[in-house]
C-alpha positions in Angstrom: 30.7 -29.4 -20.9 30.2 -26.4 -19.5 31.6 -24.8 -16.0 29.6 -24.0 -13.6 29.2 -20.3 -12.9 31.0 -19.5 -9.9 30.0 -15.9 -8.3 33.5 -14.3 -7.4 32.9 -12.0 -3.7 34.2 -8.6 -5.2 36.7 -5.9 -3.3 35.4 -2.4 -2.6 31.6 -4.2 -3.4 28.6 -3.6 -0.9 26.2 -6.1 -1.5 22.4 -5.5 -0.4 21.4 -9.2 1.2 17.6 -9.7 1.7 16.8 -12.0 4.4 13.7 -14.4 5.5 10.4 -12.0 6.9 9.6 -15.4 9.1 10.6 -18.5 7.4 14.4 -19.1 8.0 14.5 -21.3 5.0 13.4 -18.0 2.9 16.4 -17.3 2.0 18.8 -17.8 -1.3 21.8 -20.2 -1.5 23.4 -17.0 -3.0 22.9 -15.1 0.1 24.0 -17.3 2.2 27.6 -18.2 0.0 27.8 -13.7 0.0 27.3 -13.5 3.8 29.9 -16.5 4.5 32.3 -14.8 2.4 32.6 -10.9 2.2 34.8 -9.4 4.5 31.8 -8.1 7.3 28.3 -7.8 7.3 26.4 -4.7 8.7 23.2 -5.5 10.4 20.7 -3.7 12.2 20.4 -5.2 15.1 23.4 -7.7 16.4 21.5 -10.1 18.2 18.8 -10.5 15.7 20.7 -11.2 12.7 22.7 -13.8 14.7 19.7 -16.2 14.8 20.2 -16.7 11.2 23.6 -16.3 10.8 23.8 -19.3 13.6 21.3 -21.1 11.7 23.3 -21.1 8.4 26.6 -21.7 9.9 28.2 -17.8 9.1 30.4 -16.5 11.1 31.8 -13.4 10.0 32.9 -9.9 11.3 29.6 -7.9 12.6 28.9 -4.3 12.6 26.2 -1.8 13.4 24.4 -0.4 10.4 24.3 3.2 11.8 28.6 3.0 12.3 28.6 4.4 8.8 32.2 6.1 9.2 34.1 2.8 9.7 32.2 0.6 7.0 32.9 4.0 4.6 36.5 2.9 5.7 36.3 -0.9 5.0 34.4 -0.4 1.6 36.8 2.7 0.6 40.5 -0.2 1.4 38.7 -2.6 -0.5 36.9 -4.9 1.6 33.8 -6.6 0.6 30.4 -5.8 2.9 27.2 -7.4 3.4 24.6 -5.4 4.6 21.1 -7.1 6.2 18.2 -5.4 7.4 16.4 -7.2 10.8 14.1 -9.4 7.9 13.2 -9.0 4.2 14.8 -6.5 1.7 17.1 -4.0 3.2 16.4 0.2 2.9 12.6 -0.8 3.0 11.8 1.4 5.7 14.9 -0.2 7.6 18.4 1.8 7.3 21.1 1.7 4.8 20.3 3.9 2.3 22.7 6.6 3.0 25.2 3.8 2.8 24.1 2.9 -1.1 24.4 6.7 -1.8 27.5 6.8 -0.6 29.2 3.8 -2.4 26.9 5.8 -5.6 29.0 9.1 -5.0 32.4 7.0 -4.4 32.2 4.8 -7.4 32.1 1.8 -5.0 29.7 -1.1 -6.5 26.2 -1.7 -5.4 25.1 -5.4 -6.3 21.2 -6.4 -5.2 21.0 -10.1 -3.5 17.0 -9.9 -4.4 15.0 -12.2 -1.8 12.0 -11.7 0.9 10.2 -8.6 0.7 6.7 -8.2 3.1 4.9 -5.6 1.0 5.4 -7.8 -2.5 4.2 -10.8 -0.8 1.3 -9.4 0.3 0.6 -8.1 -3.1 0.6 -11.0 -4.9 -1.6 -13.0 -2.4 -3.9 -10.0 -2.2 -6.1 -10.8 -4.9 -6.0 -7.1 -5.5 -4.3 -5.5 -9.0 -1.0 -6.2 -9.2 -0.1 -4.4 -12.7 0.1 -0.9 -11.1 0.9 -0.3 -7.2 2.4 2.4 -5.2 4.4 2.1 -1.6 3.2 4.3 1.2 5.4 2.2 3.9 3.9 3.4 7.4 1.6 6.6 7.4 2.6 9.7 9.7 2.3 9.7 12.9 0.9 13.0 13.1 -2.7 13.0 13.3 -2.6 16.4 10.4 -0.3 15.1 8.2 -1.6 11.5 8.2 -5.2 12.5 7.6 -3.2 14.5 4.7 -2.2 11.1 2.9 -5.2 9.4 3.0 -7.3 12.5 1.1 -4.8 12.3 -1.3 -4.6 8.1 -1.4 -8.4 8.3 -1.4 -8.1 9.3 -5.3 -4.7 7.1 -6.0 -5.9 4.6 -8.9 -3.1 2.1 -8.4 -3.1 -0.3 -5.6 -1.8 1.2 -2.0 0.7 -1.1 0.4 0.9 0.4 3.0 2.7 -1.1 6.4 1.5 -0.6 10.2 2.1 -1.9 13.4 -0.4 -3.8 15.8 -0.9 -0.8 18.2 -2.2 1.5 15.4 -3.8 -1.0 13.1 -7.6 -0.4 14.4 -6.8 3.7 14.5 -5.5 3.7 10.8 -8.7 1.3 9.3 -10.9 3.4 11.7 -9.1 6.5 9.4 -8.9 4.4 6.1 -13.2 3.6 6.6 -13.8 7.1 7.1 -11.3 9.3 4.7 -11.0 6.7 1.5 -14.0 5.2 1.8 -16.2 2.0 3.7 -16.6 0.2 1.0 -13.2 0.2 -0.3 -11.4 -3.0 -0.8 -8.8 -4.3 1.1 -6.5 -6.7 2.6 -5.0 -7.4 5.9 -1.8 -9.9 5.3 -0.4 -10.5 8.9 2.8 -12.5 9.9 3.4 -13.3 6.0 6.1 -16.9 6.3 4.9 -17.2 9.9 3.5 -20.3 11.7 0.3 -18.0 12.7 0.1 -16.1 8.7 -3.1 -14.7 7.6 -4.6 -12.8 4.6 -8.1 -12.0 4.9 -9.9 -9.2 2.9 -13.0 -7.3 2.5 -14.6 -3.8 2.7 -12.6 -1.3 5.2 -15.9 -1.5 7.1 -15.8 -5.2 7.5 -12.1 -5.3 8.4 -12.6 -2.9 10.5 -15.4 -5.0 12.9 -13.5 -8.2 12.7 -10.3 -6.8 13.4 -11.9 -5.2 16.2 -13.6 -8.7 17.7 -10.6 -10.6 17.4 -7.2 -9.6 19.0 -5.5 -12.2 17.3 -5.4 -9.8 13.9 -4.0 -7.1 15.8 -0.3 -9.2 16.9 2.4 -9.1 14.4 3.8 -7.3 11.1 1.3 -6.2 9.6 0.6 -5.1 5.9 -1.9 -3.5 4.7 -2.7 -3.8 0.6 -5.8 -1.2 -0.8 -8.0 -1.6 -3.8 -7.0 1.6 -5.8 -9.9 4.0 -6.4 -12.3 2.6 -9.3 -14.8 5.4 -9.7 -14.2 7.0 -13.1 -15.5 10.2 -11.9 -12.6 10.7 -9.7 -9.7 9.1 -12.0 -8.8 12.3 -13.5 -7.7 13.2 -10.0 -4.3 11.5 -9.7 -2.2 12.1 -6.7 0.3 14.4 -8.4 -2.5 16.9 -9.2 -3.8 16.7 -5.5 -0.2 16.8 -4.3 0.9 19.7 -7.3 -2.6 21.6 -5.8 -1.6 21.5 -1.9 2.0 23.1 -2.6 1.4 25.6 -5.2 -2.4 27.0 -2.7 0.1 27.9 -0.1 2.3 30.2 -2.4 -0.5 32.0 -4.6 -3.8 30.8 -3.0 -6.4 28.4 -4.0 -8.3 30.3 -7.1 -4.9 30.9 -8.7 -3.3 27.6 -7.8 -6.4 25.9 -9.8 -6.2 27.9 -12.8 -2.4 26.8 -13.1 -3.0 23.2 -12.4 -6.0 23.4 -14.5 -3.5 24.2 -17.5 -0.1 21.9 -16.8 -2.5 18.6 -16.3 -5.7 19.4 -19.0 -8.1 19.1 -16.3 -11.0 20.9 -15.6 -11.5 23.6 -13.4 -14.9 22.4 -11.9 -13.2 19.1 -11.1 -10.7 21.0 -9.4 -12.7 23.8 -7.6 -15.0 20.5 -6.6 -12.4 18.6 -4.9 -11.1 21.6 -3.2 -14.3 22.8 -1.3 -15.0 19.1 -0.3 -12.3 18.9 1.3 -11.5 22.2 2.7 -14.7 21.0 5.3 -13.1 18.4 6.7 
């Protein structure tokens, strides 16, 4: 018979734990053995991590995240570390990836504790393409560079995630209706693993009105989950040309910038020259 396979907590190891989104019971026995054992665990937030770490028993040395020196210290004499974002699947918009380039630059080992993650659950209950996605994470704040993404996510084929929080959600659909498109497909997943979860879609329009009617949509951690853009006329547009056409204008001007993108993508100019006065009037 056999022996069970019994994970050994390595020296000099920082281990990436993913942790529940809601749900405390989200959450691997494998993360749990990793965050009893290694020699600390580096959270976000003290208090909120406690909650689970109560909850499962664990108590272990805590540090701060952002006191990067001393757990460069502990990982560097060999100690094992645990690091946890506040929920889900840490360096997801949450901290810790200078950390993991660090241990990548010292030869220190990275092992992944996979687990909860709010923009693939959202995905997969979407109902939208799950093949081919990009992450956007949460759109700028600045009202120039924000309407910037969504002309160039207006012609993005793959499905867009992107996240936002309840005091901007009506702002960015109000932005999403009007620069990718009313009729665009999309979903609202709120609270995902919560007692009060939701995931309702429709057109940007429609969101847009119920959102607005009931303040109930507009609580909680919100992700948003976009149909990518369908219309073949547009597909040649990807969002490296668009991206590749914004840079280079700046340096040699727009006439000059097409006729080079026109030749490194096989594209033509027309399609170029089209998208370009459309949306130099906005």
């Amino acid at each position: 018979m056999k022996k069970k396979y019994e994970e050994i907590i390595l020296s000099k190891t920082l281990y990436i734990v993913s942790t529940p989104i809601g749900n405390l019971e989200d959450i691997s026995y494998r993360a749990v053995k990793i965050l009893k054992n290694v020699n600390i665990i580096a959270v976000e937030n003290i208090k909120h991590t406690s909650i689970l770490l109560k909850n499962y028993n664990i108590k272990n040395k805590i540090i701060k995240i952002s006191k990067e020196k001393k757990i460069f210290k502990k990982l560097k004499t060999g100690n094992s570390v645990a690091i946890v974002s506040n929920a889900g699947t840490p360096l997801i918009n949450d901290p810790g990836y200078s950390l993991v380039k660090y241990c990548k630059k010292n030869n220190i080992k990275i092992i992944p504790i996979p687990g909860a993650c709010a923009a693939i659950s959202a995905l997969i209950s979407s109902g939208i393409k799950t093949n081919k996605f990009c992450y956007e994470g949460f759109l700028p704040k600045s009202k120039s560079k924000k309407n910037k993404t969504l002309k160039k996510l207006k012609y993005e084929t793959r499905t867009i995630i992107l996240y936002e929080s309840p005091k901007r959600i009506i702002k960015t659909l109000e932005d999403i209706t009007k620069k990718i498109g009313k009729k665009r497909q999309l979903v609202i997943a709120r609270e995902i693993t919560k007692k009060w979860e939701s995931i309702i879609g429709s057109s940007s329009e429609n969101m847009l009105k119920l959102i607005k009617k009931n303040k109930l949509y507009q609580k909680g951690e919100i992700v948003i989950v976009i149909e990518g853009n369908r219309n073949k006329k547009n597909k040649k547009l990807t969002t490296q040309i668009i991206e590749s056409i914004s840079v280079l204008k700046d340096f040699v001007g727009n006439k000059k910038a097409i006729k080079i993108i026109s030749k490194i993508f096989k594209i033509q100019k027309k399609i170029l020259y089209k998208y370009n006065i459309k949306n130099e009037k906005k």
